[in-house]
N, C-alpha and C positions, 0 to 999 in steps of 0.2 A: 447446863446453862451457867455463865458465868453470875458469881454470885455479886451482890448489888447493894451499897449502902440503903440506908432510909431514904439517903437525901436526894439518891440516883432514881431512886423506884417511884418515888410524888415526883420528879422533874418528869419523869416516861409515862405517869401516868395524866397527868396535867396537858403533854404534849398532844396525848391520845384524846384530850377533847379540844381543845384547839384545831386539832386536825381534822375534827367532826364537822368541827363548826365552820369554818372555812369552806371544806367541802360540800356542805350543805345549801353555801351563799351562792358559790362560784357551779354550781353542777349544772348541765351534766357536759361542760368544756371543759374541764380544769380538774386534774388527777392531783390528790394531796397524799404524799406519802411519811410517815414515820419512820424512821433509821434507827436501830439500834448500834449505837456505832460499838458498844461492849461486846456485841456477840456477831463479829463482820459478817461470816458463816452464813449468817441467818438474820440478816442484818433487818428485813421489814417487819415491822413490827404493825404497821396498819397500813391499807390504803384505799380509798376510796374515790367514786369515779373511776374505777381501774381503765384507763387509757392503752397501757403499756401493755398489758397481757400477764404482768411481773401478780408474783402472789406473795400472802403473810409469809415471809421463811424464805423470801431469793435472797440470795449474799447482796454485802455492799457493791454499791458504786465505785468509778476511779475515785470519783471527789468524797467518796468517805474513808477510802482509804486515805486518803493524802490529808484527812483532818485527823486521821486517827495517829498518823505517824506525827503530825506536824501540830501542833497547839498553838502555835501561831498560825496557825492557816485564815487565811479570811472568814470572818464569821457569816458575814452576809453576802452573797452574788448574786445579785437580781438581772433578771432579763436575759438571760442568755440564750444563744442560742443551740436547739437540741434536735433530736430525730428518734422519734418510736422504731421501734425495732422494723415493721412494715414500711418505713420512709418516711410518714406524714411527719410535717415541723411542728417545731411546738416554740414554746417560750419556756423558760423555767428559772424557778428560783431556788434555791436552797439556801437554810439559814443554818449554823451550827448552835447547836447548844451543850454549854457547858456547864460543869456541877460545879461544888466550892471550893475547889482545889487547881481549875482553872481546865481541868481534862474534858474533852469536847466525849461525849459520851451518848450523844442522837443528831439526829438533822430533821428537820421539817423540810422537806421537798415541795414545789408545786410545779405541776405541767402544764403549759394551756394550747390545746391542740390546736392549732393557726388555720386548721382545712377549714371551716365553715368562715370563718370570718375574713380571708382572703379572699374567698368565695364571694362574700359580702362589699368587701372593700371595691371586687370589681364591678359589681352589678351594682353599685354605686354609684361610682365611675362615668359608667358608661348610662348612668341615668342622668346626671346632674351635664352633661358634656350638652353642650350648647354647638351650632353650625356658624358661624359669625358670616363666614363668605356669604352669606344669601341670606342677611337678615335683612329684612323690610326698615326704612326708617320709622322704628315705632317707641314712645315709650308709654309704660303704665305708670309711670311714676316721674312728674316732669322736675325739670331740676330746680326748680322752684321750691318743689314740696323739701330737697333735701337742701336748701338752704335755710327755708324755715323749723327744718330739724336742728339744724348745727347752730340756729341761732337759740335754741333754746338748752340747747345742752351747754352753749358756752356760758350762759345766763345761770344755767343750775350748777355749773363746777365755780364760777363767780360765788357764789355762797356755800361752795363746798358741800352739795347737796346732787340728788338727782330730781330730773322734769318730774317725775313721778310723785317725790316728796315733797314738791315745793307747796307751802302754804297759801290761803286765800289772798292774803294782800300781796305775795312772793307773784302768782299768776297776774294777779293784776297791773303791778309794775311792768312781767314780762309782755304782757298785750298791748301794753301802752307803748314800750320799746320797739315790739315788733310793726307795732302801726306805726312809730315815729318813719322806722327803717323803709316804710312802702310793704313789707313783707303783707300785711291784711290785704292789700289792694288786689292779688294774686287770686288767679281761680281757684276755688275750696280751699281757698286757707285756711280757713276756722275748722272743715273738719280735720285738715293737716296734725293744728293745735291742739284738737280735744284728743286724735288719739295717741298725740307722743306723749301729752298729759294726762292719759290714763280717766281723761274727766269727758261727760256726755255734751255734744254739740251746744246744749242748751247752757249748760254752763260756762262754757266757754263763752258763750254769747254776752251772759251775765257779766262778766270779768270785764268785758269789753265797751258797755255802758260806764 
């Protein structure tokens, strides 16, 4: 085993719970591995979630090599794209780290295996997809309601504020505005008002006296 400053052995050991803790968050989609980048040979020094099939003691990566040779090499690459040995995609990331002399001497890895969540993405998809050709003229929500929405958010950006945080006398001006505008006259306008304003019909009512 290649032998290791102090300042090498606390960076590898620091890295080894970061890499705990990470995989801990993100499990069990997302393989978080430790690189010794000192000992290529034997270059994993942890990994958890094991995605890959790779164990503690598989030699480096291309991309640790080419940090090992290269100290300029990017330290961070996020997102990329990758493939587990069996095919399935992933995403990954790899961060280099370096000790006090600028030598990149580990990497933090992460995998995130993309099969379940494109998975997800389609049965999404194909939940949220709507038929337009053969939709009935019908709406649940007339366009009334959303004009009395937009008059109220343009009232709450007017004071740099949201509908939600506007104050008792703030509400009051805006019901008087919206009644100036005709907007009250509108079927269930008030309950329109009380739920953009986050306040009960009854109150709404009150403002409106």
């Amino acid at each position: 085993m290649p032998k290791r400053t102090d300042d090498q052995r606390l960076l590898l050991s620091q890295l080894k719970q970061v890499a705990e803790g990470l995989a801990a968050t993100f499990a069990p989609f997302c393989e978080v591995v430790v690189h010794d980048l000192l000992d290529p040979k034997q270059a994993i020094l942890a990994i958890h979630n094991n995605l890959s099939g790779r164990e503690v003691g598989s030699p480096a990566t291309e991309l640790g090599l080419a940090r090992i040779l290269d100290p300029d090499y990017p330290q961070v690459i996020a997102n990329y794209p990758n493939r587990f040995a069996d095919g399935r995609q992933t995403k990954s990331t790899s961060i280099g780290v370096k000790d006090s002399e600028g030598r990149y001497i580990a990497a933090l890895c992460m995998n995130v295996d993309l099969t379940l969540f494109r998975g997800l993405q389609s049965a999404m998809s194909q939940f949220v997809a709507v038929d337009t050709t053969s939709a009935p003229p019908e709406s649940l929500d007339p366009a009334s309601a959303d004009a009395i929405r937009g008059r109220i958010d343009q009232f709450a950006a007017r004071l740099a504020t949201t509908p939600r945080a506007l104050k008792a006398d703030e509400r009051r001006a805006l019901i008087k505005e919206l009644k100036t505008v005709g907007l009250l006259d509108v079927r269930r306008s008030m309950e329109t008002v009380a739920a953009h304003l986050g306040i009960s019909r009854a109150s709404a009512y009150s403002y409106a006296k």
